[in-house]
TORKOL-4160 file (C-alpha; in steps of 0.2 Angstrom, whole numbers, padded with zeros to 4 digits, m for minus):
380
<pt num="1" X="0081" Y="m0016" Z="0115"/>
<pt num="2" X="0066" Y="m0017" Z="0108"/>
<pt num="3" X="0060" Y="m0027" Z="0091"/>
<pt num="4" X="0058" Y="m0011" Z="0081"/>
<pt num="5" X="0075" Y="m0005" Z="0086"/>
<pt num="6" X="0082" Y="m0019" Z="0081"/>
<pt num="7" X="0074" Y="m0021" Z="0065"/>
<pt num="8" X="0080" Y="m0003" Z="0062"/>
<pt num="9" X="0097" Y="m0005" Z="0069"/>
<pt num="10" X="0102" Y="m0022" Z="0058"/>
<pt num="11" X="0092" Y="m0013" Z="0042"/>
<pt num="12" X="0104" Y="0003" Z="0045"/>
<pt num="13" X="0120" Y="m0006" Z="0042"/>
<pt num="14" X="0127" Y="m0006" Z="0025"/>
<pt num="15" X="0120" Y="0009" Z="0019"/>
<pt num="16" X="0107" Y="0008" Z="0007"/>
<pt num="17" X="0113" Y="0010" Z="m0011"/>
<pt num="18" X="0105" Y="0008" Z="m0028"/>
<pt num="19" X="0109" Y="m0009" Z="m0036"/>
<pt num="20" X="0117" Y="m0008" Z="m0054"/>
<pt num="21" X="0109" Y="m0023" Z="m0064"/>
<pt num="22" X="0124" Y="m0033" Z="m0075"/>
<pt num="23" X="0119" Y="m0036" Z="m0089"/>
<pt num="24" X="0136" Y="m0044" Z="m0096"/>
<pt num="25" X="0143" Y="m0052" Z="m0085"/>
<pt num="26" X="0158" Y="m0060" Z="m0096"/>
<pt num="27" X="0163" Y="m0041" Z="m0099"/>
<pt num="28" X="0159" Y="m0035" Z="m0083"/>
<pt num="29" X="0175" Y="m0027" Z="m0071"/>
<pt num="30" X="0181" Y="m0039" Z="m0058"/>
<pt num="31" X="0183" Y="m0024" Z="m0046"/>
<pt num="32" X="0166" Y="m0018" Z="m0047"/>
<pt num="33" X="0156" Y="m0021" Z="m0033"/>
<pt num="34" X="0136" Y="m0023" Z="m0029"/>
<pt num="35" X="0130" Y="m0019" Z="m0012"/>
<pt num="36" X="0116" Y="m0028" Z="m0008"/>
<pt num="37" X="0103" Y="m0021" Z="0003"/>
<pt num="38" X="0100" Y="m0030" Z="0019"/>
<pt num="39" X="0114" Y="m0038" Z="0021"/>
<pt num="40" X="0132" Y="m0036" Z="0028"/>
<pt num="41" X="0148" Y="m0037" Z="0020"/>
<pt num="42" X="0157" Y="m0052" Z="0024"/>
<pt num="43" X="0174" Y="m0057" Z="0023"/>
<pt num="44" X="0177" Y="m0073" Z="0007"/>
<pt num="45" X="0178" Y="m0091" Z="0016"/>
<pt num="46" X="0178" Y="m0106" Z="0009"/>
<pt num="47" X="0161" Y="m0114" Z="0007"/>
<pt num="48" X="0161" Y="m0129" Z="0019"/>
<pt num="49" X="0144" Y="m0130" Z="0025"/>
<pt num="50" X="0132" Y="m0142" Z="0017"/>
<pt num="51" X="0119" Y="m0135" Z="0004"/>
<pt num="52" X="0103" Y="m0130" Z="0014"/>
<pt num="53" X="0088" Y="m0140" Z="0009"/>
<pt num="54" X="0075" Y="m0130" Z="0002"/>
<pt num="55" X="0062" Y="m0117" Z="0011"/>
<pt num="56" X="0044" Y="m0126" Z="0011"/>
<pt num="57" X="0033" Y="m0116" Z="m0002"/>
<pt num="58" X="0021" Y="m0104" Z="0004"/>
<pt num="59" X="0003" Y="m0108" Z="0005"/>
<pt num="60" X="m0008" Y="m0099" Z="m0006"/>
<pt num="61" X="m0025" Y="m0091" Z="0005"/>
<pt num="62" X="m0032" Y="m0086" Z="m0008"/>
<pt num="63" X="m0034" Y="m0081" Z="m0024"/>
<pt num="64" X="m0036" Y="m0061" Z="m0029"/>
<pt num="65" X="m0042" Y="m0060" Z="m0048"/>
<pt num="66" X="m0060" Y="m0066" Z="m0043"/>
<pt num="67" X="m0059" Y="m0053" Z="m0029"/>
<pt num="68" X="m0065" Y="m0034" Z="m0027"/>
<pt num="69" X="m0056" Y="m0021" Z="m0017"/>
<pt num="70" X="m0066" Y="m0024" Z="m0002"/>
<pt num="71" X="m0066" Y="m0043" Z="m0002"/>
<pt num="72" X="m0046" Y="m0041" Z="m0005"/>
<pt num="73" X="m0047" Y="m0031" Z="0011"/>
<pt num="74" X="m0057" Y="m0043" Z="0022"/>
<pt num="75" X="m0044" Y="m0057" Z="0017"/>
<pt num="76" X="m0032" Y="m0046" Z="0026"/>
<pt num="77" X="m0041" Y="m0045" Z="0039"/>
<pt num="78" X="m0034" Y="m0063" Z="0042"/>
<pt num="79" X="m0016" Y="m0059" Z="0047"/>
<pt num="80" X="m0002" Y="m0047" Z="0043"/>
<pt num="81" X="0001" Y="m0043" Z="0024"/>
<pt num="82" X="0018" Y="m0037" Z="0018"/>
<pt num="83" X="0013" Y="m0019" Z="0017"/>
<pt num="84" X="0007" Y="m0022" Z="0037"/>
<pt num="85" X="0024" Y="m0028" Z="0043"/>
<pt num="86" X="0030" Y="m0012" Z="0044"/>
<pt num="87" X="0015" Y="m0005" Z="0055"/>
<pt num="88" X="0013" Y="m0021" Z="0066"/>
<pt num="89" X="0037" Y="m0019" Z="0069"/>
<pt num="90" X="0034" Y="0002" Z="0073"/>
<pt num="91" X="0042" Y="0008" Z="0059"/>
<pt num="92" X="0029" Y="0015" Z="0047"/>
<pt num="93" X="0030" Y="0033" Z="0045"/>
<pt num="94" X="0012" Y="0033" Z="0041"/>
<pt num="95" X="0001" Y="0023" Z="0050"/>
<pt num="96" X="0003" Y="0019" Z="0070"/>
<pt num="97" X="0001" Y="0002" Z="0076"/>
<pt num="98" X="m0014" Y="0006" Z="0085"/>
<pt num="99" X="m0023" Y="0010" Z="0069"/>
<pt num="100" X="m0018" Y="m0005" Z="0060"/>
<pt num="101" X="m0024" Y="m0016" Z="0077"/>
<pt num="102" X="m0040" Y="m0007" Z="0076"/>
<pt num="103" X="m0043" Y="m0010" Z="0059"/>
<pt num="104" X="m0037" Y="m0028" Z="0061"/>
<pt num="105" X="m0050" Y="m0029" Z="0075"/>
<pt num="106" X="m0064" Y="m0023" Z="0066"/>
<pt num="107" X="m0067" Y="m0006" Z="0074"/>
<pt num="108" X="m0060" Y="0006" Z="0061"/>
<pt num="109" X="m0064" Y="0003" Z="0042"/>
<pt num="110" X="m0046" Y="0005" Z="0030"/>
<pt num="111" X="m0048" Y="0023" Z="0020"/>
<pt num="112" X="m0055" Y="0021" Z="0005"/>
<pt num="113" X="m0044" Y="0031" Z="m0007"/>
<pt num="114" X="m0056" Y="0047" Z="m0011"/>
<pt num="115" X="m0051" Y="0052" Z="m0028"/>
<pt num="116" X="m0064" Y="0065" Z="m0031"/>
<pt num="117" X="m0050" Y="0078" Z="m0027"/>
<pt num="118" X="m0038" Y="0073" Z="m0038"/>
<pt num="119" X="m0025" Y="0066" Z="m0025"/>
<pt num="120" X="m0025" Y="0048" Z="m0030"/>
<pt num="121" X="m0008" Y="0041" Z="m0023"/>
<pt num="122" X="m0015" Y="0021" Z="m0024"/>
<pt num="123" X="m0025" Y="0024" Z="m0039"/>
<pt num="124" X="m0009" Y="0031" Z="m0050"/>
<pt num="125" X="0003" Y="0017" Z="m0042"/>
<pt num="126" X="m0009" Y="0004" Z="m0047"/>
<pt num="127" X="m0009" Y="0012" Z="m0064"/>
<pt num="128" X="0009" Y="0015" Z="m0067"/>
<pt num="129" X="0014" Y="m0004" Z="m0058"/>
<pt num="130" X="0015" Y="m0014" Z="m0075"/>
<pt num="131" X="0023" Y="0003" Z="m0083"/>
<pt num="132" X="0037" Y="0001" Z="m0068"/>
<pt num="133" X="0036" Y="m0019" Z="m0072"/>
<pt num="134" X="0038" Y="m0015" Z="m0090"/>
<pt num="135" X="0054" Y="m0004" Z="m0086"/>
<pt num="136" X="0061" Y="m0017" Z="m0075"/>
<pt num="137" X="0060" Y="m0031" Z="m0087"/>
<pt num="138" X="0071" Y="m0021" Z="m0100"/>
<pt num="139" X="0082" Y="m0014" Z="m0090"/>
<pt num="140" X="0087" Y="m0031" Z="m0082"/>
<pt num="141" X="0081" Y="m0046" Z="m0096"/>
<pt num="142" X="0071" Y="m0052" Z="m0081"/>
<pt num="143" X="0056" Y="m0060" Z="m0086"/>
<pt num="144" X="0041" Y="m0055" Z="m0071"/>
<pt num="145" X="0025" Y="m0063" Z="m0071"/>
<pt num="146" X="0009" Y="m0058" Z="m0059"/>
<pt num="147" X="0006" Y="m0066" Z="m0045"/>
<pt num="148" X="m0015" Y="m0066" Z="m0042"/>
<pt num="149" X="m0013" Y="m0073" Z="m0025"/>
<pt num="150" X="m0012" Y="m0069" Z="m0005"/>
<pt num="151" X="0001" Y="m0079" Z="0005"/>
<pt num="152" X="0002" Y="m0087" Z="0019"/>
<pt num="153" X="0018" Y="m0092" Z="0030"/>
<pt num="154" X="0020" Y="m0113" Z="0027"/>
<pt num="155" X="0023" Y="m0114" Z="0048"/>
<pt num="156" X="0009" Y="m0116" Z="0057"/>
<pt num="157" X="0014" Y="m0105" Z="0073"/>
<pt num="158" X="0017" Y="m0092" Z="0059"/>
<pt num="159" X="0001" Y="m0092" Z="0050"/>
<pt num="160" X="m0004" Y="m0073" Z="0054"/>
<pt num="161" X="0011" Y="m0068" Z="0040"/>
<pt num="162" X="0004" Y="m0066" Z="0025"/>
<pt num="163" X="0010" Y="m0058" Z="0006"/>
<pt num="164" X="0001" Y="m0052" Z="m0010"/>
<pt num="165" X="0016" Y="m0049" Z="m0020"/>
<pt num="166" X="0016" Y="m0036" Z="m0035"/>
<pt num="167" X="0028" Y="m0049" Z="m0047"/>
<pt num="168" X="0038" Y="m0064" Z="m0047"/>
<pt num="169" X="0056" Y="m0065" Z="m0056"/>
<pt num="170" X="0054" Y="m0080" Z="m0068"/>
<pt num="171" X="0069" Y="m0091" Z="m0070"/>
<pt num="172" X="0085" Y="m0081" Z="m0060"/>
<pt num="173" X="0093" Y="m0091" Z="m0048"/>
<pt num="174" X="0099" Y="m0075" Z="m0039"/>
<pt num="175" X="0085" Y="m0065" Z="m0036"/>
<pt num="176" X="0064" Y="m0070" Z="m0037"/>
<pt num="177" X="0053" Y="m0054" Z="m0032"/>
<pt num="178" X="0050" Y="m0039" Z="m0037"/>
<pt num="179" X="0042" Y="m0026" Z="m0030"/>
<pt num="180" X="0037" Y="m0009" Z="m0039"/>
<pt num="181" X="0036" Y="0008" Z="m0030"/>
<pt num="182" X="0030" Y="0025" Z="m0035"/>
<pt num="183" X="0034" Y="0035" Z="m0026"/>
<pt num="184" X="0028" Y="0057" Z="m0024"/>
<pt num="185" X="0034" Y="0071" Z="m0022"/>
<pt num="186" X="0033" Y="0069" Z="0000"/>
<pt num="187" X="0038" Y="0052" Z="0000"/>
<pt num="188" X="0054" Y="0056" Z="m0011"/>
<pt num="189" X="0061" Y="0063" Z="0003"/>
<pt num="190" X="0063" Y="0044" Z="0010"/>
<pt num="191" X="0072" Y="0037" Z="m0004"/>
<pt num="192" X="0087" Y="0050" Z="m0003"/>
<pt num="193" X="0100" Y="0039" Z="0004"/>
<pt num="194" X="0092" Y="0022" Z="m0003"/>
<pt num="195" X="0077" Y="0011" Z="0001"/>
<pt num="196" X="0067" Y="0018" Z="0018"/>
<pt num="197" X="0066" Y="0007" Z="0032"/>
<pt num="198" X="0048" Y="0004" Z="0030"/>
<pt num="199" X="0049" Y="m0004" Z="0012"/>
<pt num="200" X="0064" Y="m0015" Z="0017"/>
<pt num="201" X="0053" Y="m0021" Z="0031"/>
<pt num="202" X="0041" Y="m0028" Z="0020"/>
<pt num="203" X="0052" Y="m0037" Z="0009"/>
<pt num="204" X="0061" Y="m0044" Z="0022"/>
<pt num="205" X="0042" Y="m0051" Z="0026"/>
<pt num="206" X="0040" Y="m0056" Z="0010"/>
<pt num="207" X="0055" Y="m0067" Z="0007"/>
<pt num="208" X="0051" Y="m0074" Z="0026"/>
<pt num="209" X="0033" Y="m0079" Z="0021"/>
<pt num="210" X="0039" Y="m0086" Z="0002"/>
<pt num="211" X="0056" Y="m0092" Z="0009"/>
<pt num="212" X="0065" Y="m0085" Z="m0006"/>
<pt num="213" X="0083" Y="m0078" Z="m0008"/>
<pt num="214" X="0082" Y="m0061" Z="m0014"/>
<pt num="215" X="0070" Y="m0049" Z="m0022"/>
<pt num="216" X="0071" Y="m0033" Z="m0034"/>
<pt num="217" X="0062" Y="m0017" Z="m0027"/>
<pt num="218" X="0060" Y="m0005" Z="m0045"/>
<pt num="219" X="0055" Y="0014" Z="m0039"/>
<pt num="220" X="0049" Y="0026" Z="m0051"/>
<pt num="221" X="0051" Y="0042" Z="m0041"/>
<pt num="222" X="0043" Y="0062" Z="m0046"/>
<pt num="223" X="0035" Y="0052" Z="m0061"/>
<pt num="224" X="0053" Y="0053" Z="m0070"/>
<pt num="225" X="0068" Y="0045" Z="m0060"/>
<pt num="226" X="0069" Y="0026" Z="m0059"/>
<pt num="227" X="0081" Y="0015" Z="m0046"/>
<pt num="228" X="0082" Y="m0004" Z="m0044"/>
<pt num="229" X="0089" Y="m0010" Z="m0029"/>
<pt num="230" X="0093" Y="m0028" Z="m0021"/>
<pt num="231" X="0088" Y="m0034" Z="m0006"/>
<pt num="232" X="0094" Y="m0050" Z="0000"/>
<pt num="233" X="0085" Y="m0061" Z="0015"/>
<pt num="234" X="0091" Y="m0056" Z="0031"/>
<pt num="235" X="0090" Y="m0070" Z="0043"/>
<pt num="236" X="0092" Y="m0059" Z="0060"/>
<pt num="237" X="0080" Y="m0047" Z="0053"/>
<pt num="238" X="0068" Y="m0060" Z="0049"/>
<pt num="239" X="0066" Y="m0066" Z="0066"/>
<pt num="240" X="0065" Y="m0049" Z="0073"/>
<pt num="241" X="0051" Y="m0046" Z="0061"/>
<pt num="242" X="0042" Y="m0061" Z="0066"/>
<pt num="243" X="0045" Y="m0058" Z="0085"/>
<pt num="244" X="0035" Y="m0041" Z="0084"/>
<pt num="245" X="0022" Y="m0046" Z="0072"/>
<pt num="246" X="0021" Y="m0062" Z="0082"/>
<pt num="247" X="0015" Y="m0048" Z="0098"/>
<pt num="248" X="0006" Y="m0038" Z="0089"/>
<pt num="249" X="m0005" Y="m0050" Z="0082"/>
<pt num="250" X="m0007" Y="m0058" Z="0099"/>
<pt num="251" X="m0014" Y="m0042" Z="0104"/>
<pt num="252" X="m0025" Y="m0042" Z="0090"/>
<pt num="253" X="m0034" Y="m0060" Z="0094"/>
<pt num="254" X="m0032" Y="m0056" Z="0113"/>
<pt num="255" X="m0042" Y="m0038" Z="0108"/>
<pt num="256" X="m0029" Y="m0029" Z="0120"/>
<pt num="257" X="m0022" Y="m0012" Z="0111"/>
<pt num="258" X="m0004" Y="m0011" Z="0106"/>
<pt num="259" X="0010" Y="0003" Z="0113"/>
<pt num="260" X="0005" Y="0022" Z="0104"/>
<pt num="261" X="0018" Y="0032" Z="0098"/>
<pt num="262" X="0018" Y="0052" Z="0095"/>
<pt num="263" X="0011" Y="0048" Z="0077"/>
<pt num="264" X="m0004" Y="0059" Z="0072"/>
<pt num="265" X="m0010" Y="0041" Z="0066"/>
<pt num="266" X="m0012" Y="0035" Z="0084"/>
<pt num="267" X="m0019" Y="0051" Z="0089"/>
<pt num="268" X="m0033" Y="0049" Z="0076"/>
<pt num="269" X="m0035" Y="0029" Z="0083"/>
<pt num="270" X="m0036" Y="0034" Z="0100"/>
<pt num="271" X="m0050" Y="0048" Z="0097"/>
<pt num="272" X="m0059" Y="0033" Z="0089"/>
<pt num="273" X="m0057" Y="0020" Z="0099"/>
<pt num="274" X="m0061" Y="0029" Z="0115"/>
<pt num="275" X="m0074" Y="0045" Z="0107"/>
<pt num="276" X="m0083" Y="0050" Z="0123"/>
<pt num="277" X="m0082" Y="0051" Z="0141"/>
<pt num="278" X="m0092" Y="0043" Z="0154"/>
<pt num="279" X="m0099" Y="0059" Z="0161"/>
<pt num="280" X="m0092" Y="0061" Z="0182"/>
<pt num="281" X="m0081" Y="0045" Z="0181"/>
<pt num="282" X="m0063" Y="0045" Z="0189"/>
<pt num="283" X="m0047" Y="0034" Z="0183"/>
<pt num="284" X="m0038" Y="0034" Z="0200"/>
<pt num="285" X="m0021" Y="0030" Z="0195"/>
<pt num="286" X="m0012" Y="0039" Z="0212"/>
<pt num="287" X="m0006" Y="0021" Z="0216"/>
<pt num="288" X="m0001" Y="0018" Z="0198"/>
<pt num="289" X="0019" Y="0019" Z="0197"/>
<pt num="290" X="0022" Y="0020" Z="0178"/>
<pt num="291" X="0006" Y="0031" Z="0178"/>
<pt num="292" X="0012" Y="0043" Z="0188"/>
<pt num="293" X="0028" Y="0042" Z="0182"/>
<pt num="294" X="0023" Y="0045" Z="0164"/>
<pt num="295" X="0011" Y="0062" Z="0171"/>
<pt num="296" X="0028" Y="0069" Z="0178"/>
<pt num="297" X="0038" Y="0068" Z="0165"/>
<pt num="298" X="0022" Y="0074" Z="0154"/>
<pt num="299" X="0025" Y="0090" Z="0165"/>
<pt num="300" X="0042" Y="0094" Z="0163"/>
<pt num="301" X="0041" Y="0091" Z="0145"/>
<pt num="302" X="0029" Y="0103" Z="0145"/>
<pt num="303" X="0036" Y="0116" Z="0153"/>
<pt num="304" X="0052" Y="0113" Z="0141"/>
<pt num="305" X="0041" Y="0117" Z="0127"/>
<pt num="306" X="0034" Y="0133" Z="0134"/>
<pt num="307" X="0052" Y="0138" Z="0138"/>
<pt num="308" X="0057" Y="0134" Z="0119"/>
<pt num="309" X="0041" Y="0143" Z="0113"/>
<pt num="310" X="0046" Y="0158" Z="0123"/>
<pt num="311" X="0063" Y="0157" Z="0117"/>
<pt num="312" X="0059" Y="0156" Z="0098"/>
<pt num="313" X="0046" Y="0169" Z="0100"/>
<pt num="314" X="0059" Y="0181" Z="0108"/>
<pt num="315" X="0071" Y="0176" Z="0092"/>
<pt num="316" X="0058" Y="0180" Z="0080"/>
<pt num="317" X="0051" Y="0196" Z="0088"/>
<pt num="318" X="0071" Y="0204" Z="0085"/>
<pt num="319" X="0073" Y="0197" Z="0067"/>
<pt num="320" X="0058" Y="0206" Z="0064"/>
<pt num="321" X="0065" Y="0222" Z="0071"/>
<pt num="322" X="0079" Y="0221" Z="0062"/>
<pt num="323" X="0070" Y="0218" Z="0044"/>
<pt num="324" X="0057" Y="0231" Z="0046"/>
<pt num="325" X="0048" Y="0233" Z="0031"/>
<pt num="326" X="0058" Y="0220" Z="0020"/>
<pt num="327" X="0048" Y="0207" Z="0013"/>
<pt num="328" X="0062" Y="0194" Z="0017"/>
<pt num="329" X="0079" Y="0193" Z="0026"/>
<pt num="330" X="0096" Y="0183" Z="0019"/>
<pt num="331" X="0108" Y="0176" Z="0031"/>
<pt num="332" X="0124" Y="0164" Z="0029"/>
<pt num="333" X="0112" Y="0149" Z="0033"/>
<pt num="334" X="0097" Y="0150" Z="0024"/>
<pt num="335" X="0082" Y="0166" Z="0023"/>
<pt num="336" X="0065" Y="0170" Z="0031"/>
<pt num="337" X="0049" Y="0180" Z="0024"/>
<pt num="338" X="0038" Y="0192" Z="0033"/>
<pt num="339" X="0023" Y="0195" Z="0020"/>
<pt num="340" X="0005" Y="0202" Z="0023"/>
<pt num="341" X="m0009" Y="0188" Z="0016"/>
<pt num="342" X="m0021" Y="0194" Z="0005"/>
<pt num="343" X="m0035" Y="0206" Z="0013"/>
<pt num="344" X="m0052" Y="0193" Z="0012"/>
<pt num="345" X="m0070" Y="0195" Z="0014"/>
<pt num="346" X="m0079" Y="0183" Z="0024"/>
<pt num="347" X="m0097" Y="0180" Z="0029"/>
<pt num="348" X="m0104" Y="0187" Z="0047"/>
<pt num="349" X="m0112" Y="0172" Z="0052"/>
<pt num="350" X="m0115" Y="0180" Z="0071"/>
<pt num="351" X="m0124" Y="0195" Z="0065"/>
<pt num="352" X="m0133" Y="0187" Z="0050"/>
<pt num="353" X="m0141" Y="0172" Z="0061"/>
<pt num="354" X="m0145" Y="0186" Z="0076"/>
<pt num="355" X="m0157" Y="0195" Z="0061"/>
<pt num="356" X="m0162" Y="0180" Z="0054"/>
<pt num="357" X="m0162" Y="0166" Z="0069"/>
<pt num="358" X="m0173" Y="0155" Z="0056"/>
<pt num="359" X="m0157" Y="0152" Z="0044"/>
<pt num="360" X="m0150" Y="0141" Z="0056"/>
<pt num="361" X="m0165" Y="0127" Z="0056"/>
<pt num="362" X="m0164" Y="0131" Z="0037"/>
<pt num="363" X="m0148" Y="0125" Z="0035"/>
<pt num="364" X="m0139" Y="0116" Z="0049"/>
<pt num="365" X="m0120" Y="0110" Z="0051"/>
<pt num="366" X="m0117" Y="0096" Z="0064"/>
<pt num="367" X="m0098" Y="0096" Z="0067"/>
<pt num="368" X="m0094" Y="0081" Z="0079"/>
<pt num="369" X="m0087" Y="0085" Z="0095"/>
<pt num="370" X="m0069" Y="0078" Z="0099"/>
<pt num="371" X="m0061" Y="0075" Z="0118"/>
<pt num="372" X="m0048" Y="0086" Z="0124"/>
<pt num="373" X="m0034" Y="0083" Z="0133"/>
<pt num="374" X="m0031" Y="0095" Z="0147"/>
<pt num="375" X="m0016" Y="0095" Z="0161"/>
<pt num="376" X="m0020" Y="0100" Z="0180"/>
<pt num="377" X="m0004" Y="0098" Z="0192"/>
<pt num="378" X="m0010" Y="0101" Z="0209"/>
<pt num="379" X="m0005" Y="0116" Z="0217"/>
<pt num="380" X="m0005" Y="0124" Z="0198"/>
């Protein structure tokens, strides 16, 4: 099993649950019960064990309120930040760890957030963060204060973990971070059922790299619903995390790529990292078991998806039969719509450039070439 499966498997278990702040706790319910995120129910036992001596405090790398955007990113550079640990374990849903290796090693720059089209998810959560902090604090009476600094691990053998952390919980003895979230209309589809993997993931990073307890995650989701939840450190987790970081950073100072994944992220990292062929050059890999290995089963796979294709084309073809010129069709599970788009005029660039071949020195278009993948079995 590997580290990311792990990770995922231990996280799964309990399930992930909102946490109810008491703010009374002389009057509160005996029977009521908090689950705690990232951590197991365990049965009541006598507390035997000796009190543990406390976690050495994190270094601090340096310090963020004398630095831009683009120095804050080249600080990074230097390890694996809290919102990286995800990426580097395999369970980011939106960035492979092949992107992040290559933007660790230099080759690829981190985007930039474009906010001329009005999308500015990293603009509005930076914005709305002290709003969400705000909310926190009165809806818990936990005082939070900034924290203008990156982190480092105190272990030397773990000094590629790093954390820039949003808040720290002043003067609570259960719980000492907070992390704010706002979250969109797409991402809210990860929240349903609690805190999504790849947020737990880098909590669990932060209380390995700080040493502390427990931390408060405060998500404002749509603009207009607000949940707190507890996550509590996770020891098992913890050394899962820092196994798979511990590779992938190796991979990172050895300059050797990581595993890809199916991910439109690793696709995008492998057009970059390898963007043009060596014109007539030949990978013989005949003699290469996993390589020809992986090729077959790259076959049957995708002859499994023609067959589905044909399948579902074949179903669709007959629903359309059946609705005939209905605009959409009901059924006991759910509907579909068959609609003519708009009629649209559009220029004829082939018969405008053939009267007038001048236009196109007039006013050129490069569009970059990308390499395509194409299947040959012999025989076929």
């Amino acid at each position: 099993m590997n580290s990311h499966t792990q990770i995922q498997n231990t996280l799964n278990n309990p399930p992930l649950q909102p946490y109810s702040p008491n703010l009374n706790p002389t009057t509160q319910n005996s029977s009521t019960q908090q689950v705690e995120v990232g951590t197991r129910t365990k049965r009541d036992r006598p507390n035997t064990q000796p009190r543990k001596t406390k976690a050495p405090t994190a270094k601090r790398l340096a310090n963020t309120k004398q630095l831009n955007y683009q120095q804050w990113l080249e600080v990074r550079k230097q390890g694996i930040g809290s919102s990286d640990a995800a990426t580097a374990c395999g369970l980011n849903p939106y960035m492979s760890m092949l992107e992040l290796w290559m933007i660790k090693t230099g080759r690829m720059q981190q985007n930039i957030e474009d906010e001329s089209a009005g999308y500015a998810p990293l603009y509005w959560g930076k914005q709305l963060e002290p709003l969400v902090a705000e909310y926190y604090s009165m809806h818990t009476n936990n005082k939070v204060r900034r924290v203008n600094a990156v982190l480092q691990h105190p272990d030397e053998d773990k000094h590629f973990m790093l954390a820039n952390l949003d808040y720290a919980v002043v003067g609570n003895d259960e719980v000492q971070i907070l992390e704010c979230k706002t979250v969109g209309e797409y991402g809210s589809k990860l929240w349903r059922d609690g805190v999504p993997l790849y947020v737990l993931c880098q909590v669990q990073h932060q209380l390995a790299v700080t040493g502390k307890q427990a931390a408060h995650i405060c998500a404002l989701i749509c603009g207009h619903e607000t949940k707190i939840f507890k996550v509590t450190r996770n020891e098992t987790v913890i050394q899962h995390i820092i196994n798979a970081e511990r590779h992938f950073w190796q991979c990172v100072e050895s300059d050797i790529p990581p595993s890809v994944d199916a991910s439109d992220s690793a696709a995008k990292a492998l057009q970059q990292l390898y963007p043009e062929q060596i014109p007539l050059t030949v990978e013989d890999l005949t003699q290469n078991e996993q390589a020809n290995y992986l090729f077959n089963q790259l076959l049957e796979e995708r002859h499994k998806v023609e067959q589905h294709q044909q399948y579902f084309d074949e179903l669709k073809h007959q629903l359309q039969m059946m609705m005939k010129d209905a605009e959409r069709a009901v059924f006991t599970g759910g509907s579909v719509t068959w609609k003519k788009s708009q009629d649209s005029i559009s220029l004829d660039s082939k018969s405008l450039l053939k009267q007038h071949p001048e236009y196109l020195q007039q006013f050129p278009q490069t569009k970059a070439g990308t390499r395509r993948f194409q299947i040959y079995p012999n025989g076929g």
